[in-house]
C-alpha positions as CSV (number, residue, x, y, z in Angstrom):
1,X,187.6,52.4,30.4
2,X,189.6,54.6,33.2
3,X,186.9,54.8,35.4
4,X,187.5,57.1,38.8
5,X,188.9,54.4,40.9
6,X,190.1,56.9,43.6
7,X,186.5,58.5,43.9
8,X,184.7,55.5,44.3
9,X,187.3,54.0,46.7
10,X,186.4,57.0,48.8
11,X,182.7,56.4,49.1
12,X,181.7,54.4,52.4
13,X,179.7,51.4,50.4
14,X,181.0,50.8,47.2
15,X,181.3,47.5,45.9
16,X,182.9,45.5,43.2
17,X,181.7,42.9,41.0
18,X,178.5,42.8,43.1
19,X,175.9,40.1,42.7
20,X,172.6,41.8,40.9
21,X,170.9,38.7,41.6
22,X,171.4,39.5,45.8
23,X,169.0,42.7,45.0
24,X,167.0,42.4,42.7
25,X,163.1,40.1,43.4
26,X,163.5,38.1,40.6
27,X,167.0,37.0,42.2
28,X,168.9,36.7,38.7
29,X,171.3,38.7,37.4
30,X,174.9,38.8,37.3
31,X,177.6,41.6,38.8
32,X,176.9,45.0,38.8
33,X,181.0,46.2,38.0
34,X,180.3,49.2,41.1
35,X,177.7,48.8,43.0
36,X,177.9,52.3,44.7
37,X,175.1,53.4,47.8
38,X,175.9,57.4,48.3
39,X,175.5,58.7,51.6
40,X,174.0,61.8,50.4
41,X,173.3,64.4,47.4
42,X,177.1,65.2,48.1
43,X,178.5,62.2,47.5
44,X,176.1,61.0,44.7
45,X,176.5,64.5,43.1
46,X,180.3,64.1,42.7
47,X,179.8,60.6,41.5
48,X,177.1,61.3,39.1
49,X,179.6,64.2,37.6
50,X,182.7,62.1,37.5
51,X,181.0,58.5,35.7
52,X,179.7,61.8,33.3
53,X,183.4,63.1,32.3
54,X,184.5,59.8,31.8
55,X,181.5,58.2,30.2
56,X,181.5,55.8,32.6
57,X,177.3,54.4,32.1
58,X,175.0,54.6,35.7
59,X,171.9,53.3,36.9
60,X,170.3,53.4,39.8
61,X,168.2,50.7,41.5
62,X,165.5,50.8,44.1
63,X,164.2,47.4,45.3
64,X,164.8,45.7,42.3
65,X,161.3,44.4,41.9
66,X,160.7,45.3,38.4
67,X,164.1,44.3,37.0
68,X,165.3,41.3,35.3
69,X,169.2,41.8,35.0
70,X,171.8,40.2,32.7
71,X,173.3,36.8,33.3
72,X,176.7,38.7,32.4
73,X,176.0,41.4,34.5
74,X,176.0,45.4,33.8
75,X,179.1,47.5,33.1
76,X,179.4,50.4,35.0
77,X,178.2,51.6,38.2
78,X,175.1,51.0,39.8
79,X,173.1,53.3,42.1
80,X,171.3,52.4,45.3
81,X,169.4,55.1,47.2
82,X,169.7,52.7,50.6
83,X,171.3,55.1,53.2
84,X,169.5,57.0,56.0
85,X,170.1,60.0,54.0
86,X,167.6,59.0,51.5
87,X,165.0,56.8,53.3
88,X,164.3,60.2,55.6
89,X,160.6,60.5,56.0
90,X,158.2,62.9,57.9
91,X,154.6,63.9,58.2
92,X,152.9,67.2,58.7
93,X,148.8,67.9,58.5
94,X,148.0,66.6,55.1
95,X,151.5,65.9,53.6
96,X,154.5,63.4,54.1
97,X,158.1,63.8,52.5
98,X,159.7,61.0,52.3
99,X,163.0,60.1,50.4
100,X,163.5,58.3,47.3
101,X,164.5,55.0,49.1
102,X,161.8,54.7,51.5
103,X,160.1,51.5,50.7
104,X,155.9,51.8,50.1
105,X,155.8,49.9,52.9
106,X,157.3,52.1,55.3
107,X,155.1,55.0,53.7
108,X,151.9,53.0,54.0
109,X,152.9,52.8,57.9
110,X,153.6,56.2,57.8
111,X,150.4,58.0,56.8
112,X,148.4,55.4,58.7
113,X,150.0,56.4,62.1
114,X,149.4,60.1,61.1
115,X,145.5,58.9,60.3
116,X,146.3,60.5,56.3
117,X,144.4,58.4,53.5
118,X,144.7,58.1,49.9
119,X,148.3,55.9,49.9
120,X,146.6,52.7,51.1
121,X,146.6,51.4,47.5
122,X,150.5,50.9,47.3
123,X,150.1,48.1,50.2
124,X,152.0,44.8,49.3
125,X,153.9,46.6,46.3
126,X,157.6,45.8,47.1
127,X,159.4,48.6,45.7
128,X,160.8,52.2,47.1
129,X,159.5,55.9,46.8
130,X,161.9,56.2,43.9
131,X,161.3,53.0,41.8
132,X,157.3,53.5,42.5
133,X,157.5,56.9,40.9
134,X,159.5,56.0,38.0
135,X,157.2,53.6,36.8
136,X,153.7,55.2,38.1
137,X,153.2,52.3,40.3
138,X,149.8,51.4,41.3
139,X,147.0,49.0,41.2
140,X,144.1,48.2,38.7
141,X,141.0,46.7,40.0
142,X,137.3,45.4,38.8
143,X,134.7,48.0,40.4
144,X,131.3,49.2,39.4
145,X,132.1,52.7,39.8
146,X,135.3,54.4,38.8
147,X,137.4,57.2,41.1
148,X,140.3,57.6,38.5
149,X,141.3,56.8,35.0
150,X,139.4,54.0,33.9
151,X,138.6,51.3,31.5
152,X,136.1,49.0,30.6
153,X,136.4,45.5,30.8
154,X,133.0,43.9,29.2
155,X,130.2,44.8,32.3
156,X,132.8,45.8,34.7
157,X,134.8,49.4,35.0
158,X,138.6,48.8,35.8
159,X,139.9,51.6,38.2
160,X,143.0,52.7,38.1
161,X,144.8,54.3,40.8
162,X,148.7,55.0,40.7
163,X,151.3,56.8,43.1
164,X,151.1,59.8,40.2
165,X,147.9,60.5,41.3
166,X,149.0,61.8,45.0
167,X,152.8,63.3,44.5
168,X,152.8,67.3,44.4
169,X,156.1,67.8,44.2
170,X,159.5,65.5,43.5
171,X,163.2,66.6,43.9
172,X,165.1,65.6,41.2
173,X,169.4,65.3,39.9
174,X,169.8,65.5,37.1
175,X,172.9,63.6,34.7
176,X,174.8,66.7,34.8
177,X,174.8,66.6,38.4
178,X,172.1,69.7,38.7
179,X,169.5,69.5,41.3
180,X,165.9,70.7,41.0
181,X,161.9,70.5,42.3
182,X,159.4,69.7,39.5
183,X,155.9,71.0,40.4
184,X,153.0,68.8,39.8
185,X,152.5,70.9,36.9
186,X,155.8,69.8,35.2
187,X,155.3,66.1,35.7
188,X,154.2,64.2,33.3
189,X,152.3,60.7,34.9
190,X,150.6,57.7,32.5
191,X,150.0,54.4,32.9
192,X,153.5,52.6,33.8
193,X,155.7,55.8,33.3
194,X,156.5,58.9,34.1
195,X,158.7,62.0,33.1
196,X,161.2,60.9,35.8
197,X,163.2,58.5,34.2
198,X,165.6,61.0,32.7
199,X,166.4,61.6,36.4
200,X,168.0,60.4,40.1
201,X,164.5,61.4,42.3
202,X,165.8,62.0,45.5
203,X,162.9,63.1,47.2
204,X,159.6,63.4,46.8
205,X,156.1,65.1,48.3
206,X,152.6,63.5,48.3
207,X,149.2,65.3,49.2
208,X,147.3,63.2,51.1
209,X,143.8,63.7,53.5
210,X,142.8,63.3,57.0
211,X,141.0,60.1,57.8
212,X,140.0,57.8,60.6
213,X,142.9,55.1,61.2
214,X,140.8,52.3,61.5
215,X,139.2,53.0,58.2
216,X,142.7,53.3,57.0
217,X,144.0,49.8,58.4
218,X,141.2,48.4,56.6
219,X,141.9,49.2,53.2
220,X,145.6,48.3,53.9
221,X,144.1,45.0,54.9
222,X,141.9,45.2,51.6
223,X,144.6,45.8,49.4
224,X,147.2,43.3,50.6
225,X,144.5,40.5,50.8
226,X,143.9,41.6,47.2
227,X,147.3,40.7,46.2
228,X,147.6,37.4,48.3
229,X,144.3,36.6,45.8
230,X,145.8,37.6,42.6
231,X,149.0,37.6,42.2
232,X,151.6,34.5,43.2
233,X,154.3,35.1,45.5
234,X,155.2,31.6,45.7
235,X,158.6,31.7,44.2
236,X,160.7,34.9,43.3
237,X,159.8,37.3,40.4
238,X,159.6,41.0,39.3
239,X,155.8,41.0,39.5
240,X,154.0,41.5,36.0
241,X,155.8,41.1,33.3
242,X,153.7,43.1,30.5
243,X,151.9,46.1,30.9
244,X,147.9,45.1,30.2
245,X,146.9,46.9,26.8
246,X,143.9,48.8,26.5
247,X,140.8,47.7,27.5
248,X,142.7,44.3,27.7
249,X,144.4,42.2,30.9
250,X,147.5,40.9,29.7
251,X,147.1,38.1,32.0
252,X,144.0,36.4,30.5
253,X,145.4,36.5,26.9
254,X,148.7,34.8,28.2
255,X,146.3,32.1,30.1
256,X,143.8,32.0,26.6
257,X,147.0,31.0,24.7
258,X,147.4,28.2,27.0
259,X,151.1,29.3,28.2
260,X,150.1,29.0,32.0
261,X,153.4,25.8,33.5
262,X,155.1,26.7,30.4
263,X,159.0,26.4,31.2
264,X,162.4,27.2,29.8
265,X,165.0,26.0,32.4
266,X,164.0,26.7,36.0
267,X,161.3,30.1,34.6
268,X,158.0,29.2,34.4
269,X,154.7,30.8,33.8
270,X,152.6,31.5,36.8
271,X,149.6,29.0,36.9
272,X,147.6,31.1,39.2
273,X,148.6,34.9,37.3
274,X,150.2,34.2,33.6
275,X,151.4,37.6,33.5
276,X,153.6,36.3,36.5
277,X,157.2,35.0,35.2
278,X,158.4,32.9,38.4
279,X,162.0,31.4,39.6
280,X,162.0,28.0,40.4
281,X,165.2,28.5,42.1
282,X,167.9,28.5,39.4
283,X,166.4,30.4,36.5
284,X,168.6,32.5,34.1
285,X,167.8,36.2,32.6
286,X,168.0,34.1,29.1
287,X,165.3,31.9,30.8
288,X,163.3,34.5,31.1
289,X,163.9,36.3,27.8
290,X,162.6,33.4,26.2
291,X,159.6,33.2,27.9
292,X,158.8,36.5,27.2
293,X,159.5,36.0,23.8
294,X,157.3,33.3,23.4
295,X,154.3,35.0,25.2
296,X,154.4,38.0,23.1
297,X,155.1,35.8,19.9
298,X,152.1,33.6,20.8
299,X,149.5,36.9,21.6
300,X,150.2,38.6,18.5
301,X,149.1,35.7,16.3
302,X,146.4,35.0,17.9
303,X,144.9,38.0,19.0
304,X,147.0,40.5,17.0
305,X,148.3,42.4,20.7
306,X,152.0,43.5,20.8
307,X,152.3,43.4,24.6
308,X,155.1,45.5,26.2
309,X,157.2,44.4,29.2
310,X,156.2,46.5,32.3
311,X,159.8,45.1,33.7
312,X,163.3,46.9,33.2
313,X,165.8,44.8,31.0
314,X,169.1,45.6,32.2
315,X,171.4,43.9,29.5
């Protein structure tokens, strides 16, 4: 390929041949060919519009928590959102703008020391404004009574809250290097996805409510104790790997097929969460792919569920 060598030279943070497996959770993954971080809609503008005349592929990263890259690597250039420029945030009566590569955390904090509630959900989730949005991060959890979309789970209602719930507004570039505001109204939010994946979000707006900061420290605590109970952050992964189906946790089918310690190399199924693929410390993309190909060839024949990988596959 002739890819725009002089451009990218002139961008403060590009990289070559950069380790995937340095930035993603999961730590796998081999080089990323450019590893670019714009330092604002400028810059990423006029990279986004060169990789486009010369068919040069892109995609952008966030915290790599939800992506399992190739052991080869990814041809191309590869977007990350990390300079001041996009990890701007600020709060006003009900609302807080925050760039794309905030990280939930920082947004969490954010709307706690304003005292606004509603965002106390994303605690623990280790991903960025961007990322989050993308996917329709969120949380599902076993109540009696449900606030949002919900399912039910034998005597039990799952809630479900996501980050689509609360965003009014997100700024957008598109491919073509256009930029744009879709209204709440043009967004499009389901479980695990969203509209935005056809675009660079650059910044976004969420709608949020006054509420006593103590009561809001507790429900941080609520929700990060949650996931110390639930989920294992023992060794590295990318979280869940499948999306649960309807009315369905795709963790307890995984554990009823008995796949809980099951290894390929150093990946190995979670024996406190089996819908947790974890890194022993030298584990392989290909690792993982088999894994994953075993879980979803062992649920279908016994239970006759084609589960779907929540994760990104960057091969």
């Amino acid at each position: 390929m002739n890819y725009p060598l002089g451009l990218l030279e002139r961008i403060n943070g590009v990289k070559f041949n950069e380790p995937l497996a340095e930035h993603t959770t999961f730590k796998i993954g081999g080089p990323a060919e450019f590893w670019v971080e714009p330092q604002d809609t400028a810059e990423l503008n006029s990279l986004i519009k060169a990789a486009k005349n010369k068919n040069i592929p892109i995609l952008v990263i966030g915290a790599g928590s939800n992506i399992l890259c190739a052991d080869s690597g990814i041809k191309g250039i590869v977007i990350s959102l990390n300079s001041d420029y996009f990890k701007k945030i600020e709060a006003k009566k009900d609302e807080i703008l925050c760039g794309a590569g905030v990280r939930l955390a920082s947004l969490v904090e954010k709307a706690h020391a304003f005292a606004l509630g509603g965002i106390e959900f994303l605690s623990g989730i280790p991903g960025t404004v961007g990322g989050a949005l993308t996917m329709n991060a969120g949380i599902s959890e076993n109540v009696r009574v449900s606030e949002c979309q919900s399912v039910r789970e034998g005597k039990k209602i799952r809630k479900i809250r996501s980050i689509g719930d609360i965003v009014e507004e997100v700024s957008v570039m598109d491919y073509a290097g256009n930029i744009m505001t879709l209204k709440r109204k043009e967004l499009d939010f389901s479980y695990r996805r969203s509209n935005l994946s056809d675009y660079v979000i650059l910044d976004a707006n969420f709608k949020l409510f006054k509420k006593d900061k103590e009561e809001i420290k507790n429900e941080i605590n609520k929700y990060l104790d949650y996931r110390k109970r639930t989920q294992d952050i023992s060794s590295p992964s990318a979280g869940c790997i499948f999306k649960n189906p309807p009315q369905e946790s795709s963790g307890r089918l995984i554990d009823l097929c008995g796949l809980k310690g099951k290894s390929i190399g150093d990946a190995f199924i979670s024996l406190k969460h089996a819908n947790f693929i974890l890194n022993k410390g030298r584990a392989k993309a290909e690792d993982v792919l088999g894994l994953i190909t075993l879980v979803k060839r062992e649920v279908k024949v016994r239970f006759g569920v084609d589960l779907e990988p929540e994760i990104k596959i960057w091969q």
